[in-house]
HTML snippet that shows the backbone in 3Dmol.js (N, CA, C, O; Angstrom):
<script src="https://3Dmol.org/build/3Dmol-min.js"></script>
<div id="view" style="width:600px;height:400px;position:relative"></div>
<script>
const pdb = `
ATOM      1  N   UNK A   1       0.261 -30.339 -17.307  1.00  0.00           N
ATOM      2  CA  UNK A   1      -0.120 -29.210 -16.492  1.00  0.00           C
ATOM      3  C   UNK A   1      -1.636 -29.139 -16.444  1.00  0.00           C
ATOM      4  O   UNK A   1      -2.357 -29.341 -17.421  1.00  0.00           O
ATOM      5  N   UNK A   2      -2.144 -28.770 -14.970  1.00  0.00           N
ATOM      6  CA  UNK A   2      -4.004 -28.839 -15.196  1.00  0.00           C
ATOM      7  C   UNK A   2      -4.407 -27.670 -15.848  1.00  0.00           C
ATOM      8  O   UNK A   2      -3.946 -26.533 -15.747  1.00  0.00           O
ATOM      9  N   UNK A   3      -5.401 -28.129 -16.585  1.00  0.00           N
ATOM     10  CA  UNK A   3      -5.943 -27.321 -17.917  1.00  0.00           C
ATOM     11  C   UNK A   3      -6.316 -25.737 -17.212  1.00  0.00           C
ATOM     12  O   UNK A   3      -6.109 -24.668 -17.786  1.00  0.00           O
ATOM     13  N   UNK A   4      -6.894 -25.895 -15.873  1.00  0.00           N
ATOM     14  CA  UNK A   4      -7.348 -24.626 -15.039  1.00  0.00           C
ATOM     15  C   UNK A   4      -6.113 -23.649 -14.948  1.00  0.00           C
ATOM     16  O   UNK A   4      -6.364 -22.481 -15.243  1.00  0.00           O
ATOM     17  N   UNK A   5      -4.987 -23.911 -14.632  1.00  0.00           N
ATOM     18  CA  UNK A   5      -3.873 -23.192 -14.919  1.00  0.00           C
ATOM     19  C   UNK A   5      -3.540 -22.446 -15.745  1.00  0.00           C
ATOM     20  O   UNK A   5      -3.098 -21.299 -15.669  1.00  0.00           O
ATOM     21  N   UNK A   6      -3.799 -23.248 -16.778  1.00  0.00           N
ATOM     22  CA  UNK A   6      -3.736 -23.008 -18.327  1.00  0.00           C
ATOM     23  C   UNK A   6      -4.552 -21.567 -18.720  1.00  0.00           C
ATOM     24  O   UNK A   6      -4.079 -20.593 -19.306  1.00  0.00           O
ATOM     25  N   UNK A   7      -5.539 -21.701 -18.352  1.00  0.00           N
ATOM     26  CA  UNK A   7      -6.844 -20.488 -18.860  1.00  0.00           C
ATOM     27  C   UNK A   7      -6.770 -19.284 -17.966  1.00  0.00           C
ATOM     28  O   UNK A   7      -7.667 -18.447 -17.865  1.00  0.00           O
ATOM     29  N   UNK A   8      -5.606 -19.270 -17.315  1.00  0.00           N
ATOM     30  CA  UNK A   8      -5.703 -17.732 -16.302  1.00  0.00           C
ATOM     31  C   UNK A   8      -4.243 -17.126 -17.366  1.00  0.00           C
ATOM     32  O   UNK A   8      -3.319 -17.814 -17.800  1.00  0.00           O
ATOM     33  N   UNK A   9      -4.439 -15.885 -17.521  1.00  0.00           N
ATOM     34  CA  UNK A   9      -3.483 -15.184 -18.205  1.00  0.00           C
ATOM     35  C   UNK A   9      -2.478 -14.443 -17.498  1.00  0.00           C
ATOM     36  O   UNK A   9      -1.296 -14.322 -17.820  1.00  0.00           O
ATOM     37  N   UNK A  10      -3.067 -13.959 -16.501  1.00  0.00           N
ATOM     38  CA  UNK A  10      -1.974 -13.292 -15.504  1.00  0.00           C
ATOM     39  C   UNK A  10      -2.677 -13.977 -14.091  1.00  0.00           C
ATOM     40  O   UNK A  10      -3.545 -14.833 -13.926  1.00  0.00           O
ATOM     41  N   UNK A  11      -1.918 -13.223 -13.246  1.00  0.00           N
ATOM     42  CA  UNK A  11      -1.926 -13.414 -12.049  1.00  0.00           C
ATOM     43  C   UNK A  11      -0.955 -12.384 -11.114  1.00  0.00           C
ATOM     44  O   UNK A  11      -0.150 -11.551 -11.529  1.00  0.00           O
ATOM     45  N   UNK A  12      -1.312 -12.732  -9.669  1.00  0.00           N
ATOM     46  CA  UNK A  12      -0.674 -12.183  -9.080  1.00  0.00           C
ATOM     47  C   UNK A  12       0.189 -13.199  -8.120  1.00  0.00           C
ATOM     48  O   UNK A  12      -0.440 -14.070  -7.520  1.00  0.00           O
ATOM     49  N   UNK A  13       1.326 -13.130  -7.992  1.00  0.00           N
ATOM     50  CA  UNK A  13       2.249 -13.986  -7.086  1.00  0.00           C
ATOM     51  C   UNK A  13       1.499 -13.627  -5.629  1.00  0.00           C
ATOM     52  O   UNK A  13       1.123 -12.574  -5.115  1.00  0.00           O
ATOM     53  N   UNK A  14       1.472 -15.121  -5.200  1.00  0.00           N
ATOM     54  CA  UNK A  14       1.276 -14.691  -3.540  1.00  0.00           C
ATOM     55  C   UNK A  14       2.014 -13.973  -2.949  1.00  0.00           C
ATOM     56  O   UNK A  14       1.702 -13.001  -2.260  1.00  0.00           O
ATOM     57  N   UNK A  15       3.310 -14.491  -3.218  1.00  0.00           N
ATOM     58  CA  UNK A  15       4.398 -14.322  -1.994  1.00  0.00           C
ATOM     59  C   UNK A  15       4.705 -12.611  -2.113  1.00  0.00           C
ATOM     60  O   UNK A  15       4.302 -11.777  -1.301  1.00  0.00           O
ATOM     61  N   UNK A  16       5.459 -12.354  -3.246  1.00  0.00           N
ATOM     62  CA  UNK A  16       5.695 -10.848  -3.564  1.00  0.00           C
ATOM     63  C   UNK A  16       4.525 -10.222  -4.022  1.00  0.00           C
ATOM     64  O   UNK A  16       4.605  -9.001  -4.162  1.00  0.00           O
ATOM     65  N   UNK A  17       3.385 -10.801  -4.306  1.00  0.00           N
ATOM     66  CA  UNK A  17       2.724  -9.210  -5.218  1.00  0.00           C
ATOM     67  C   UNK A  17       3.190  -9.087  -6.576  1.00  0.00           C
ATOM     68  O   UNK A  17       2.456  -8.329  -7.211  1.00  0.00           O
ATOM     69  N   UNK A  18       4.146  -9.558  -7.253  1.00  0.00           N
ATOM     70  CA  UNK A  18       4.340  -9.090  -8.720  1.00  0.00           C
ATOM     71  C   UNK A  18       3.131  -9.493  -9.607  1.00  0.00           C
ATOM     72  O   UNK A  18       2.276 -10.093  -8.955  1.00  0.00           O
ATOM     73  N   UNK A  19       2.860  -9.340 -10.797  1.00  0.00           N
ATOM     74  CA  UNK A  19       1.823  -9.685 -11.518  1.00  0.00           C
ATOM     75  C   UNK A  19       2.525 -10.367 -12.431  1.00  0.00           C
ATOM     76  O   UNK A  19       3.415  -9.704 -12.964  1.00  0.00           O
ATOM     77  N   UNK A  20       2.371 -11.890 -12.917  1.00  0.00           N
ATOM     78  CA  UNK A  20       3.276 -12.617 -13.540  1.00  0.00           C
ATOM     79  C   UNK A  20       1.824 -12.992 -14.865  1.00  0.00           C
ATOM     80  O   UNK A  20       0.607 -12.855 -14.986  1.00  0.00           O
ATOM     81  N   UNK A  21       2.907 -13.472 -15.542  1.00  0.00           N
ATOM     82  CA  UNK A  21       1.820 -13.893 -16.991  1.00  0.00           C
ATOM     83  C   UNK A  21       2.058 -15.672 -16.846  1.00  0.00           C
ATOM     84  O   UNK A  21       3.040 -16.303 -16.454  1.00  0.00           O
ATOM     85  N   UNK A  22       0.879 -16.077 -17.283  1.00  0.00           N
ATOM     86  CA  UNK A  22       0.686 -17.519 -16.764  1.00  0.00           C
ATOM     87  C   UNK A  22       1.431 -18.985 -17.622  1.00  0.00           C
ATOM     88  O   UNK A  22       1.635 -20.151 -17.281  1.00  0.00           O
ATOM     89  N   UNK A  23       1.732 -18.009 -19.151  1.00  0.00           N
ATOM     90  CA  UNK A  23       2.245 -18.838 -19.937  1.00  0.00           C
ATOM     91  C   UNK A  23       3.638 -19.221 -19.335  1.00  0.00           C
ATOM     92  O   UNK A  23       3.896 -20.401 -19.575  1.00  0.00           O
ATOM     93  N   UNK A  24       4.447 -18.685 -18.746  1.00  0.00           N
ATOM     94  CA  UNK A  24       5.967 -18.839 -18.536  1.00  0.00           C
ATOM     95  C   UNK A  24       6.055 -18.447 -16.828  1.00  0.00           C
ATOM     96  O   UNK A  24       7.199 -18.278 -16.405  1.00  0.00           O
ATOM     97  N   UNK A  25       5.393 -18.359 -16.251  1.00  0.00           N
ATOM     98  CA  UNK A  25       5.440 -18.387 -14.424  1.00  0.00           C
ATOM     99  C   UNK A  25       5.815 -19.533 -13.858  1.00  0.00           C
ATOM    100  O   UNK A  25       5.205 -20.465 -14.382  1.00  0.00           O
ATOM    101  N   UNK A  26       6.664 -19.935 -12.886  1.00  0.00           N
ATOM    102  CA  UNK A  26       5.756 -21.171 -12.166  1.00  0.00           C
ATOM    103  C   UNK A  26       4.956 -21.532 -11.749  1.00  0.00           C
ATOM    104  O   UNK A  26       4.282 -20.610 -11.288  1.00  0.00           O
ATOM    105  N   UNK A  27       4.379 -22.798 -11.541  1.00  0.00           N
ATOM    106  CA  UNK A  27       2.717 -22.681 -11.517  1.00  0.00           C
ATOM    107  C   UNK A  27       2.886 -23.661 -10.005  1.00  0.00           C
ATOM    108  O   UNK A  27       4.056 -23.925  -9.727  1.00  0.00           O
ATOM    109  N   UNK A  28       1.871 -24.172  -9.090  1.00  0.00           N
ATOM    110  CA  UNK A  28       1.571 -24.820  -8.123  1.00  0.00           C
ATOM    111  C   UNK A  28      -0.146 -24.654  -7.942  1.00  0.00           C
ATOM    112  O   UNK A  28      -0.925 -23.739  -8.208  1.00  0.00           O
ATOM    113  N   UNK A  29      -0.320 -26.108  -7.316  1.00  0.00           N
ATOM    114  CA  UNK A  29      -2.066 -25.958  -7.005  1.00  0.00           C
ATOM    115  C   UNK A  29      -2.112 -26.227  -5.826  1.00  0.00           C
ATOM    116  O   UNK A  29      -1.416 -27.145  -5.394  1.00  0.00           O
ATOM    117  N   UNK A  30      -2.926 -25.515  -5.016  1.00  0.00           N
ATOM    118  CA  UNK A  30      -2.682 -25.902  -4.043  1.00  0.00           C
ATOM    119  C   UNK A  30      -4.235 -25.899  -3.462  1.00  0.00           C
ATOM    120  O   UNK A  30      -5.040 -25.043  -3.830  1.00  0.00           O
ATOM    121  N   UNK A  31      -4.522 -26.786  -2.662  1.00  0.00           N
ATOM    122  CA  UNK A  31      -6.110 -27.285  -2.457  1.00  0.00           C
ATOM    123  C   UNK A  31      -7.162 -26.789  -3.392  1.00  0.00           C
ATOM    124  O   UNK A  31      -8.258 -26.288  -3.139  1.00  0.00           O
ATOM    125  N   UNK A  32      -6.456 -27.099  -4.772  1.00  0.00           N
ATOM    126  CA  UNK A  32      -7.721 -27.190  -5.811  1.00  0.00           C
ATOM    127  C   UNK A  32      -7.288 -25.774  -6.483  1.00  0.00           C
ATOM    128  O   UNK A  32      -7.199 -25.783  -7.711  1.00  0.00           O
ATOM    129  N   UNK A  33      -7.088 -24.906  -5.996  1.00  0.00           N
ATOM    130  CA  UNK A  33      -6.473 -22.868  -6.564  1.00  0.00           C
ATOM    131  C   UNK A  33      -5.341 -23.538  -6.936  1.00  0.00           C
ATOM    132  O   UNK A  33      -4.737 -24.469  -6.404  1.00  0.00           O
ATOM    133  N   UNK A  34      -5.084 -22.681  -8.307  1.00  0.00           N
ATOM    134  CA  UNK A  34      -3.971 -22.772  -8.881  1.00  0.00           C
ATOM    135  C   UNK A  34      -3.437 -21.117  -8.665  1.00  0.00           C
ATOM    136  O   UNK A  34      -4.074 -20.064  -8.680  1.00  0.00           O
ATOM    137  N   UNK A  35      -2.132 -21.375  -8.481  1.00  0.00           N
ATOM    138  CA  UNK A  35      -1.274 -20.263  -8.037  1.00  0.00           C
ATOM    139  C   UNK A  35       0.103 -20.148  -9.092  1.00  0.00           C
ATOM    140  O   UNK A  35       0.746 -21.137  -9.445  1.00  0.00           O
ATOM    141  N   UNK A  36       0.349 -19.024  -9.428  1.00  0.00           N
ATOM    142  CA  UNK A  36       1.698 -18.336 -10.163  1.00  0.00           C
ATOM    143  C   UNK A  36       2.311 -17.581  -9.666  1.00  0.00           C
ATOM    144  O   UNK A  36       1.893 -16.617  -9.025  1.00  0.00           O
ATOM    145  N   UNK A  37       4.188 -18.084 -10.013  1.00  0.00           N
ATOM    146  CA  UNK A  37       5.065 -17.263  -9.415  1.00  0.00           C
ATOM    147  C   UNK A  37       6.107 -16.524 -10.388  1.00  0.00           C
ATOM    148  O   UNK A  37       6.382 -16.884 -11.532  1.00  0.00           O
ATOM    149  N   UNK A  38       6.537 -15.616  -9.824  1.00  0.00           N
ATOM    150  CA  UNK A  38       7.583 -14.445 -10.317  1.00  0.00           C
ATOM    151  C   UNK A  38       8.717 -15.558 -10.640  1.00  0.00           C
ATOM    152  O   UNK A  38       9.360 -15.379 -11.674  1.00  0.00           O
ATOM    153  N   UNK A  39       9.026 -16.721  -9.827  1.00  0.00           N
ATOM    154  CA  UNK A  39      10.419 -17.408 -10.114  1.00  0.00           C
ATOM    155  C   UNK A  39      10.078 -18.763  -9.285  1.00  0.00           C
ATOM    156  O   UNK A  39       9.080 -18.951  -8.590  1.00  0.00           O
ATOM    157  N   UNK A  40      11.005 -19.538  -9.497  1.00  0.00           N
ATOM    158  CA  UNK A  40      11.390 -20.304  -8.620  1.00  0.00           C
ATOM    159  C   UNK A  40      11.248 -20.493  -6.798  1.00  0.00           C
ATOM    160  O   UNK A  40      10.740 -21.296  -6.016  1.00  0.00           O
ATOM    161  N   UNK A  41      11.994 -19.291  -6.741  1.00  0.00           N
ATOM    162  CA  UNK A  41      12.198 -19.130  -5.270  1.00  0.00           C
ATOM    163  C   UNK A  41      10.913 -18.401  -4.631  1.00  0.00           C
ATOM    164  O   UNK A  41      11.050 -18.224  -3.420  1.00  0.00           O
ATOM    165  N   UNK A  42       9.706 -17.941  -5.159  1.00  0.00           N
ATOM    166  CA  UNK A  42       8.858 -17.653  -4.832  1.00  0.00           C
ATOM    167  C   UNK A  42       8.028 -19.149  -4.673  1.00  0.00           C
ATOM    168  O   UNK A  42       7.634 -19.383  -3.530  1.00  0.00           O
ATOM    169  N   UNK A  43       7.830 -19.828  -5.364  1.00  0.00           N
ATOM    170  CA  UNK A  43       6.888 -20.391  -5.585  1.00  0.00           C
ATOM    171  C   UNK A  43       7.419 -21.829  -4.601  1.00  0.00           C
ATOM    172  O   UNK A  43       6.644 -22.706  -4.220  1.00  0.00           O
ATOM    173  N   UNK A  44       9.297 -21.790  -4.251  1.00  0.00           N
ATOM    174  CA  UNK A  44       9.739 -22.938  -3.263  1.00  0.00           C
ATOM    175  C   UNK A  44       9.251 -22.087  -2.268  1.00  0.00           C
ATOM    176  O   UNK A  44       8.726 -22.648  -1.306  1.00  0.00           O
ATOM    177  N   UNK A  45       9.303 -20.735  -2.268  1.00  0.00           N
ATOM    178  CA  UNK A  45       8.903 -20.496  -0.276  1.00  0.00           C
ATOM    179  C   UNK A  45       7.361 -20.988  -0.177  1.00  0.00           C
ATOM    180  O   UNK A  45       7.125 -21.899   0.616  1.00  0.00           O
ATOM    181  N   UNK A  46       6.360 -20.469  -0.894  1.00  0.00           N
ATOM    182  CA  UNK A  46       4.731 -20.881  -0.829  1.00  0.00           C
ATOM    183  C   UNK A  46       4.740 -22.103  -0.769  1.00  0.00           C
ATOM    184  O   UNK A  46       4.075 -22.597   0.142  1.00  0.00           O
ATOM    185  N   UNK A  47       5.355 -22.869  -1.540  1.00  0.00           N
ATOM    186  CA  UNK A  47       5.278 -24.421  -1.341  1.00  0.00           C
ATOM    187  C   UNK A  47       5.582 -25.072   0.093  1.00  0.00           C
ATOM    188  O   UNK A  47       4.865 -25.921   0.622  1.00  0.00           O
ATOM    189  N   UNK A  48       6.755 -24.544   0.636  1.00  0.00           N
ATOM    190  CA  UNK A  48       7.199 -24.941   1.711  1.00  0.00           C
ATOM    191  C   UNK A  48       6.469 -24.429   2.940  1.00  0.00           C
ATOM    192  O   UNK A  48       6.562 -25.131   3.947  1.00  0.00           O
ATOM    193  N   UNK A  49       5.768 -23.332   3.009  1.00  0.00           N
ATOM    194  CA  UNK A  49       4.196 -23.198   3.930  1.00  0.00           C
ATOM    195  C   UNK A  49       3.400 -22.406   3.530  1.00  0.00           C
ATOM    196  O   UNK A  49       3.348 -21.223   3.866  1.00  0.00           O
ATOM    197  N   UNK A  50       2.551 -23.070   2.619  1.00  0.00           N
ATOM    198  CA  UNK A  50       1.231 -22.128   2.054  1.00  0.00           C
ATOM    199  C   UNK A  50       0.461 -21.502   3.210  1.00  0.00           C
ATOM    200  O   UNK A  50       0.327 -20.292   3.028  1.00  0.00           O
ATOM    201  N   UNK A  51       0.010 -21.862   4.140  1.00  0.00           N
ATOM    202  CA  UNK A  51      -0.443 -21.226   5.200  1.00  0.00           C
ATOM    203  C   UNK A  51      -0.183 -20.233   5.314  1.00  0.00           C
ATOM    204  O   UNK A  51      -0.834 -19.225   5.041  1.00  0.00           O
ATOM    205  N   UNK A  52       0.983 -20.362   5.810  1.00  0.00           N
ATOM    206  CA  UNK A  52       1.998 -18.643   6.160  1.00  0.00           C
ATOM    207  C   UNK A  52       2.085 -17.973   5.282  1.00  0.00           C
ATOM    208  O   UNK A  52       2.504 -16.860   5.598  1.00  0.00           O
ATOM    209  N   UNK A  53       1.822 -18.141   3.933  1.00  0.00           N
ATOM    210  CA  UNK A  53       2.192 -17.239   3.066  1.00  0.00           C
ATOM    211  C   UNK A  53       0.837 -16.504   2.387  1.00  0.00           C
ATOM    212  O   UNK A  53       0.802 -15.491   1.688  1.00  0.00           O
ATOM    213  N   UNK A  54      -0.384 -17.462   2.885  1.00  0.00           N
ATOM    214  CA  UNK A  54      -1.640 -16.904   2.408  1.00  0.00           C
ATOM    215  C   UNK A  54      -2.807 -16.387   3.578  1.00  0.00           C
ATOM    216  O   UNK A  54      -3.615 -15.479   3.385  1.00  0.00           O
ATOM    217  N   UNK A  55      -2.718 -16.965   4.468  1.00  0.00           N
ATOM    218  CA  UNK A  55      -2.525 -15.945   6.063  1.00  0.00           C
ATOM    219  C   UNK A  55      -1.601 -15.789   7.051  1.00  0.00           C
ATOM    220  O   UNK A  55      -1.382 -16.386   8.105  1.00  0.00           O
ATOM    221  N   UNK A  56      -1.074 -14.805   6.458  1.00  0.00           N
ATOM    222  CA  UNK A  56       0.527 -14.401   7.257  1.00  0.00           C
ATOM    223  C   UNK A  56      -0.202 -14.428   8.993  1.00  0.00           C
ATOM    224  O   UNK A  56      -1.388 -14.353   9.314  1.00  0.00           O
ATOM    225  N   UNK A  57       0.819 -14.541   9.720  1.00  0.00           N
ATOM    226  CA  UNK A  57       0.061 -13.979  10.980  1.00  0.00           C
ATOM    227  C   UNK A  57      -0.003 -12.367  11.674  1.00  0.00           C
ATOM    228  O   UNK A  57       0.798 -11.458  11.459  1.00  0.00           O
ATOM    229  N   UNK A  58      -0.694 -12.348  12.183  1.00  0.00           N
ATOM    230  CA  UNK A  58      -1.144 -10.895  12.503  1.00  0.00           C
ATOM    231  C   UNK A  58       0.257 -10.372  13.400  1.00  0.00           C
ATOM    232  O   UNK A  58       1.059 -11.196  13.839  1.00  0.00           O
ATOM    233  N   UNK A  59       0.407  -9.000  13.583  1.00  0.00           N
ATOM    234  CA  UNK A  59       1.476  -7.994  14.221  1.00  0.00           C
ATOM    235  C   UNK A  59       1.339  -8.270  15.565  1.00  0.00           C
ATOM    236  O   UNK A  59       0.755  -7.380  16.184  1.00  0.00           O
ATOM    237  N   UNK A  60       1.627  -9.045  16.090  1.00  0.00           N
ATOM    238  CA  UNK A  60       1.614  -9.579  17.699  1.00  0.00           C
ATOM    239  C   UNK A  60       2.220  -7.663  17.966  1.00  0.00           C
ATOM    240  O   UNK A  60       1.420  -6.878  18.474  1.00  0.00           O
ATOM    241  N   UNK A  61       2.954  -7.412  17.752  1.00  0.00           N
ATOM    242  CA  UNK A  61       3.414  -6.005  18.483  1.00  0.00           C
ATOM    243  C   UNK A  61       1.684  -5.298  18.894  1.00  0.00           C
ATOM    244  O   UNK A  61       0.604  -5.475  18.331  1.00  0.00           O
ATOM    245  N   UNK A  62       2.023  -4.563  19.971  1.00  0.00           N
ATOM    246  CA  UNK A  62       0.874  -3.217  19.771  1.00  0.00           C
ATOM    247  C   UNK A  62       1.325  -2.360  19.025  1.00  0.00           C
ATOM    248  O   UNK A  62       2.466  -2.091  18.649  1.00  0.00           O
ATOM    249  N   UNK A  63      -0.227  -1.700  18.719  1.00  0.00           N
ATOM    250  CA  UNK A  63      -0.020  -0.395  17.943  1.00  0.00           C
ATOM    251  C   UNK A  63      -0.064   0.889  18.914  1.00  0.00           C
ATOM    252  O   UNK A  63      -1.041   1.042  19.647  1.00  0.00           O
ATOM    253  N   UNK A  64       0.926   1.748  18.914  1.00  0.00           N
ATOM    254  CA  UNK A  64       1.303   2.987  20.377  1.00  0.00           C
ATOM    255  C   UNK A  64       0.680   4.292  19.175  1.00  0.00           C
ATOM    256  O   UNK A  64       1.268   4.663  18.159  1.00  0.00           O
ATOM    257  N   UNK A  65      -0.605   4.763  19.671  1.00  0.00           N
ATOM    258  CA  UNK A  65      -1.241   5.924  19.177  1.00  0.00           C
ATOM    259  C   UNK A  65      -0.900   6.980  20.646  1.00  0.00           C
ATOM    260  O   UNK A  65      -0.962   6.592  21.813  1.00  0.00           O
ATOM    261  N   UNK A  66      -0.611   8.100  20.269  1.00  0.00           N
ATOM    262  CA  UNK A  66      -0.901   9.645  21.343  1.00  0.00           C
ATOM    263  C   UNK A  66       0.689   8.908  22.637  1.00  0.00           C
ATOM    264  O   UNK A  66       0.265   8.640  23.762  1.00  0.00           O
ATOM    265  N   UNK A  67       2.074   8.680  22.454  1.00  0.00           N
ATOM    266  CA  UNK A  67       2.399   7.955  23.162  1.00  0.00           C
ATOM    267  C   UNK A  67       3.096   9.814  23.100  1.00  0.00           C
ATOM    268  O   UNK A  67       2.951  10.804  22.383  1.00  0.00           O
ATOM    269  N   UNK A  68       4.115   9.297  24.721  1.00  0.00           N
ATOM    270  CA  UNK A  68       4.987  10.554  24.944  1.00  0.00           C
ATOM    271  C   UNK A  68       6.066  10.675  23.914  1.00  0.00           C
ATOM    272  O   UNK A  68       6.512   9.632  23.436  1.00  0.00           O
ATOM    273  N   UNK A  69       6.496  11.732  23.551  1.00  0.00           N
ATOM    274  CA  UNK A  69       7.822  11.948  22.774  1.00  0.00           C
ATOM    275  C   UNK A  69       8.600  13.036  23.465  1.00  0.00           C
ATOM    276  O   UNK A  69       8.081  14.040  23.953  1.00  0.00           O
ATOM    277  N   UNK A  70       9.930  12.750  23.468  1.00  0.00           N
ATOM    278  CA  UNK A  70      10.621  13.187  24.413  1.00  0.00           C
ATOM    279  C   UNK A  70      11.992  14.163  23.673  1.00  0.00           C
ATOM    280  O   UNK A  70      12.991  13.446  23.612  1.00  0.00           O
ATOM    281  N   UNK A  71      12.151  15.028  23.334  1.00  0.00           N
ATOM    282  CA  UNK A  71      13.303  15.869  22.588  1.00  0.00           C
ATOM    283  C   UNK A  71      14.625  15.227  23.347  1.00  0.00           C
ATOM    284  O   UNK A  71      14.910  15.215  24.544  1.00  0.00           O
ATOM    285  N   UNK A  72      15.377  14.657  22.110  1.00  0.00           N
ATOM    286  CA  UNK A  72      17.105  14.411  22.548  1.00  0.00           C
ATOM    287  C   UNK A  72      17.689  15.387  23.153  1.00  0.00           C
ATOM    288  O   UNK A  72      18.644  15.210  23.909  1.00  0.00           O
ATOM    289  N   UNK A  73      17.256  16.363  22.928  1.00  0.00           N
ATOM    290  CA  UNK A  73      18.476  17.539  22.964  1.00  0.00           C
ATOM    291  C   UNK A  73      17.473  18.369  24.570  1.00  0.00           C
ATOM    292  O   UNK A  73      18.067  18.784  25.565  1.00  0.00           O
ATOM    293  N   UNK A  74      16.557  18.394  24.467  1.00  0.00           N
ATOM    294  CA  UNK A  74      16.089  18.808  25.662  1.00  0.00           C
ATOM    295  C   UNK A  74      15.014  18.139  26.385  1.00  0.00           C
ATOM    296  O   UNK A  74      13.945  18.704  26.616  1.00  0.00           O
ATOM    297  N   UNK A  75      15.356  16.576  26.857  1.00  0.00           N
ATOM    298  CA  UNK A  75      14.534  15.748  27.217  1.00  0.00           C
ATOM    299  C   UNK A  75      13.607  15.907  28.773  1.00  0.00           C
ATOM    300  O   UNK A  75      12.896  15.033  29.269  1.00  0.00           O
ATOM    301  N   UNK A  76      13.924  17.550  29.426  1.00  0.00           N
ATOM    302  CA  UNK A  76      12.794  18.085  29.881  1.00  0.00           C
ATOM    303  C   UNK A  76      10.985  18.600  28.607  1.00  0.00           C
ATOM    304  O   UNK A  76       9.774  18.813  28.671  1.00  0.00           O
ATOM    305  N   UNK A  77      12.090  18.526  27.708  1.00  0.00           N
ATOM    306  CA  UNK A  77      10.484  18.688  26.971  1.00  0.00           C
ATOM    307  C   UNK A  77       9.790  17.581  26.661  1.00  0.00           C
ATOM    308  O   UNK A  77      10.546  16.810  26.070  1.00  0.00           O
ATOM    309  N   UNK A  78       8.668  17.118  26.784  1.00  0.00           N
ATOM    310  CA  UNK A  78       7.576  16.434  26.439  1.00  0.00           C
ATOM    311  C   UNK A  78       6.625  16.423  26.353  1.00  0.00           C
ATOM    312  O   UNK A  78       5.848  16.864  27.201  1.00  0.00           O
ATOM    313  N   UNK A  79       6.264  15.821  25.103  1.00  0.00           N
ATOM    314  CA  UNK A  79       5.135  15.966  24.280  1.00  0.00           C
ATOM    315  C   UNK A  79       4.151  14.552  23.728  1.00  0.00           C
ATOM    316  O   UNK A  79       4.619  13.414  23.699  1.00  0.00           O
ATOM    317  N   UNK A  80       2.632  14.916  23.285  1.00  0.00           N
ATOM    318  CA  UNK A  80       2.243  13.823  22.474  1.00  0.00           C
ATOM    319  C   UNK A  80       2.487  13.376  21.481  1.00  0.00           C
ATOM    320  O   UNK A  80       2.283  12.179  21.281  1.00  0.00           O
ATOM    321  N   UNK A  81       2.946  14.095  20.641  1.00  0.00           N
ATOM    322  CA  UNK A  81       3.276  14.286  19.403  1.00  0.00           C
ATOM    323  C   UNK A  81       4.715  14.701  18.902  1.00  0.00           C
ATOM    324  O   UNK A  81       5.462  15.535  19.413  1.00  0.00           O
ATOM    325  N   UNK A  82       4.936  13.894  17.740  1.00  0.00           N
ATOM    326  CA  UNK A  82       6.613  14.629  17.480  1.00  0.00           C
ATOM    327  C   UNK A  82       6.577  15.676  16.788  1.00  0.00           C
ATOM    328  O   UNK A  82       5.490  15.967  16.290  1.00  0.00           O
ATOM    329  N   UNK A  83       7.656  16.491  16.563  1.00  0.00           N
ATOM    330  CA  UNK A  83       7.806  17.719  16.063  1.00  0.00           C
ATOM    331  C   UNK A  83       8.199  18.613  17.268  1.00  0.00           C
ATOM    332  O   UNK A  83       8.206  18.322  18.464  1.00  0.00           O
ATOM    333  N   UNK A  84       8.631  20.163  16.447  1.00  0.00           N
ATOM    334  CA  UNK A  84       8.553  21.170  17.147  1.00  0.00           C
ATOM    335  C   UNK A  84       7.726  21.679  18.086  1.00  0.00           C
ATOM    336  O   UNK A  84       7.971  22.771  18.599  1.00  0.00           O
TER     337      UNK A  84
END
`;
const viewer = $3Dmol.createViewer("view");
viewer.addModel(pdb, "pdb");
viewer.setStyle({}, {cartoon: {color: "spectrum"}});
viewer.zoomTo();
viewer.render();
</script>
């Protein structure tokens, strides 16, 4: 195992976010960064596209600020905002 691995005590999993301890994680290097996982199956998804997993891609959706909202029950009412 590379010695750099070795000398980090915790970490944080890419994939989930958990904070794993370095002695017993799975480990992977990947362009030189060494990386730790919660399990197995964390560390097969990062493996299988580090890219995607370390810049996800952005929310192609738009974001709808001030949009109409329309009451079910009396959908002559409309508004900017939900609520009463």
């Amino acid at each position: 195992m590379d010695s750099m691995i070795e000398q980090v005590h915790s970490a944080i999993d890419p994939v989930c976010g958990m904070t794993v301890h370095a002695h017993d994680a799975p480990a992977h290097e990947y362009e030189g960064q060494p990386y730790r996982f919660c399990s197995t199956h964390c560390r097969d998804k990062f493996t299988a596209d580090p890219q995607r997993v370390l810049h996800p891609p952005s929310d192609s959706k738009p974001k709808i600020t001030g949009g109409n909202y329309t009451c079910p029950m009396h959908p002559e009412i409309k508004q900017d905002h939900s609520g009463d």
